[in-house]
C-alpha positions in Angstrom: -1.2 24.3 8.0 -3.4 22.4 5.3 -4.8 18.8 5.9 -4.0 16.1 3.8 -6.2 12.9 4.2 -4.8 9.3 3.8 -7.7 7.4 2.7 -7.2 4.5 4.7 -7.7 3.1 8.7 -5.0 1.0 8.3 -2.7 2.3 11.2 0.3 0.9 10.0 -0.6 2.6 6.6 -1.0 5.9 8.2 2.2 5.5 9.7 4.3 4.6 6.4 2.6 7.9 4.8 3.5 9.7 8.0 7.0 8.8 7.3 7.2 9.0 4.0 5.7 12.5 3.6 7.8 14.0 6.0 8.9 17.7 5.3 5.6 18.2 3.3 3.4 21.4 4.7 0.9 19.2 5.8 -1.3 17.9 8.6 -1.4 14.5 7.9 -5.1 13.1 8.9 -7.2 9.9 8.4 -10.9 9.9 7.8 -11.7 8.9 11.7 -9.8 12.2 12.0 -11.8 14.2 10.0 -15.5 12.6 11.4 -16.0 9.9 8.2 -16.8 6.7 9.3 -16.7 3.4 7.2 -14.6 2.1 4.4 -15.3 2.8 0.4 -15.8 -0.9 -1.1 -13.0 -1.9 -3.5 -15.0 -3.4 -6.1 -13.3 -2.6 -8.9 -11.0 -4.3 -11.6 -7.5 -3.0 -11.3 -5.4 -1.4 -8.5 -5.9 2.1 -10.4 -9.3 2.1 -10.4 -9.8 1.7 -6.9 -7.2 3.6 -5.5 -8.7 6.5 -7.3 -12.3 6.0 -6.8 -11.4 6.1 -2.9 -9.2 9.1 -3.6 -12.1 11.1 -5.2 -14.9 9.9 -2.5 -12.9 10.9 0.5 -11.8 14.3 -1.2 -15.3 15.1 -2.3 -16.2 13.7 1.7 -14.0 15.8 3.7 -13.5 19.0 1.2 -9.3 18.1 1.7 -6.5 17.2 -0.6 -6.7 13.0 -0.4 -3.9 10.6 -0.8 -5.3 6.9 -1.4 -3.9 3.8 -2.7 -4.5 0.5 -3.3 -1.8 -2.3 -2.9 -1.0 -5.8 -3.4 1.3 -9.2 -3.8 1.1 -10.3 -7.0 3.1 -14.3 -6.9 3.9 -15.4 -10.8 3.4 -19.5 -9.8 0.0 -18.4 -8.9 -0.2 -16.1 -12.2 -0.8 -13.1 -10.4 -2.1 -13.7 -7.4 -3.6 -12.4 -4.8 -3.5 -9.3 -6.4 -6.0 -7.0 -6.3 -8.1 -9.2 -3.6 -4.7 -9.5 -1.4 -6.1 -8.2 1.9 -9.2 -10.4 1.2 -7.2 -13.4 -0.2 -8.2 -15.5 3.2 -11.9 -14.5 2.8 -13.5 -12.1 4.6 -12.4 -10.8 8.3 -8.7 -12.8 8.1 -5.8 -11.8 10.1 -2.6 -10.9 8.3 -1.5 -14.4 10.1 -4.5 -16.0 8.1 -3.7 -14.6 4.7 0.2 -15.5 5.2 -1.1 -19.0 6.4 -3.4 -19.6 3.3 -1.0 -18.1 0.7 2.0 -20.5 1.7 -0.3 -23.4 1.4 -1.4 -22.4 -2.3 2.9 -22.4 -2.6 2.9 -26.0 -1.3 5.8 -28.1 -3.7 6.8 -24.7 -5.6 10.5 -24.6 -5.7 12.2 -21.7 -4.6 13.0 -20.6 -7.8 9.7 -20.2 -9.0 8.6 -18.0 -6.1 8.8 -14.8 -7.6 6.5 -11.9 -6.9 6.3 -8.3 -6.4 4.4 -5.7 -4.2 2.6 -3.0 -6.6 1.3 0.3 -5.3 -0.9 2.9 -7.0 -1.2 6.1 -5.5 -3.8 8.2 -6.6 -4.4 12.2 -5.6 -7.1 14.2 -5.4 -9.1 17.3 -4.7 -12.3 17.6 -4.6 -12.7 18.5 -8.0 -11.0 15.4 -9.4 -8.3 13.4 -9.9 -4.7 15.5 -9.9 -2.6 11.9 -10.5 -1.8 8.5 -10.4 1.3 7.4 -9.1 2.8 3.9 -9.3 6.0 2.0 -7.9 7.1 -1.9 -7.6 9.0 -3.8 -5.5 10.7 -7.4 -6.8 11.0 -10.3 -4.4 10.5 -13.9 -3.8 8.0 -15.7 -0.9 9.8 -17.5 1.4 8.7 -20.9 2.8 8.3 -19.4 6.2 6.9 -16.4 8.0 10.4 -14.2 9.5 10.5 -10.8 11.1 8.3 -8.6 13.5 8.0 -5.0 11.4 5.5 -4.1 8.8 2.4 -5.7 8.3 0.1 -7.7 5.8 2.6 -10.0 3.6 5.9 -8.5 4.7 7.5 -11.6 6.9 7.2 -14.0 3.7 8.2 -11.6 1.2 11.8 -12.3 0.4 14.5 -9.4 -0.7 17.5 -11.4 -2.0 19.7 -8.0 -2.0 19.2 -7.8 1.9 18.9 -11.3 2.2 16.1 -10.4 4.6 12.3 -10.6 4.4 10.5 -7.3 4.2 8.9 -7.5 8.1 13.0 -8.0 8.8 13.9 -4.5 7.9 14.2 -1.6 10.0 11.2 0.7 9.2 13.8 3.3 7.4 14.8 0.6 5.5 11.3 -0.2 4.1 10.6 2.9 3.1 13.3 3.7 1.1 12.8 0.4 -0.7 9.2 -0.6 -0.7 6.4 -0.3 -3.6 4.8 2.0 -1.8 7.9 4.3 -0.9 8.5 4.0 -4.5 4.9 5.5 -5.5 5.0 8.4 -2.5 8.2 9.2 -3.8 6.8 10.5 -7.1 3.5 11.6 -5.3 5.6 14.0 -2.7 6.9 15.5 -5.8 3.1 16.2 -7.3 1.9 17.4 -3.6 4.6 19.9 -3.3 4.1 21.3 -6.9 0.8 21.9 -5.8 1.4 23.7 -3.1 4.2 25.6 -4.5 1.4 26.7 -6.8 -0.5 27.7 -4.4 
């Protein structure tokens, strides 16, 4: 069966991707499993850019098919915000706690109405002769005023989803990846892996 490498040593990551690529004829691996050690800097100025130059450095690493993506909370009262520094919105070394912690108290005196925010994810795919494509998906929610719910990781307990009236760390796990940004972009990036494959 053919590797596919999930750029990223984010566990909880690698477990989403595990989940949402299920029934793909893949062995899904991440670059501790195939001997690369370290993490590509994200330096760059939009979501797409970085989520594809890890994409191409990892595939041109490792010689495999590479899935990478690059995620974040972007918060309207803070006009758009953390963004594309959201896992290093808390400076350097934070805990997820730290980041929920330091965003809430930027939210100080907002009114619940003006809390809105989405999750963005790009997905982009490639072999180790390039790019094969970009994939993107949203998810639309408010922040709450409080941290709720044990699941998921990163922002998920203060990101609000009125329709479940539930925060995203309170869903079940099949819940959030029916529903989340990042199901949303895997969902169009199954469909480009398995047109590549049914190409042969």
């Amino acid at each position: 069966m053919p590797r596919l490498l999930i750029a990223t040593t984010n566990q909880g990551k690698i477990a989403e991707y595990r989940f949402l690529f299920k029934g793909l004829p893949f062995e899904l691996v991440s670059p501790a499993d195939s001997g690369i050690s370290g993490e590509v800097e994200e330096g760059h100025d939009s979501m797409e850019e970085n989520a594809r130059h890890k994409a191409v450095f990892y595939a041109c690493s490792s010689g495999l098919i590479t899935v990478a993506d690059d995620s974040g909370l972007e918060v309207d009262a803070l006009g758009g915000e953390p963004g594309i520094h959201s896992a290093r919105y808390a400076g350097e070394g934070a805990s997820d706690r730290d980041r929920i912690v330091y965003l809430l108290s930027k939210l100080g005196g907002i009114p619940w109405e003006e809390r809105t925010a989405r999750f963005r994810c790009v997905i982009a795919i490639a072999i180790p002769e390039g790019i094969l494509e970009v994939c993107e998906g949203e998810c639309e929610g408010i922040i709450a005023f409080e941290a709720k719910g044990e699941n998921g990781f990163g922002y998920d307990p203060i990101f609000y989803l009125p329709e479940f009236n539930k925060t995203m760390a309170e869903l079940t796990l099949e819940t959030k990846n029916r529903i989340s940004h990042r199901a949303r972009a895997a969902e169009k990036a199954y469909r480009v892996l398995k047109e590549f494959v049914d190409r042969g």
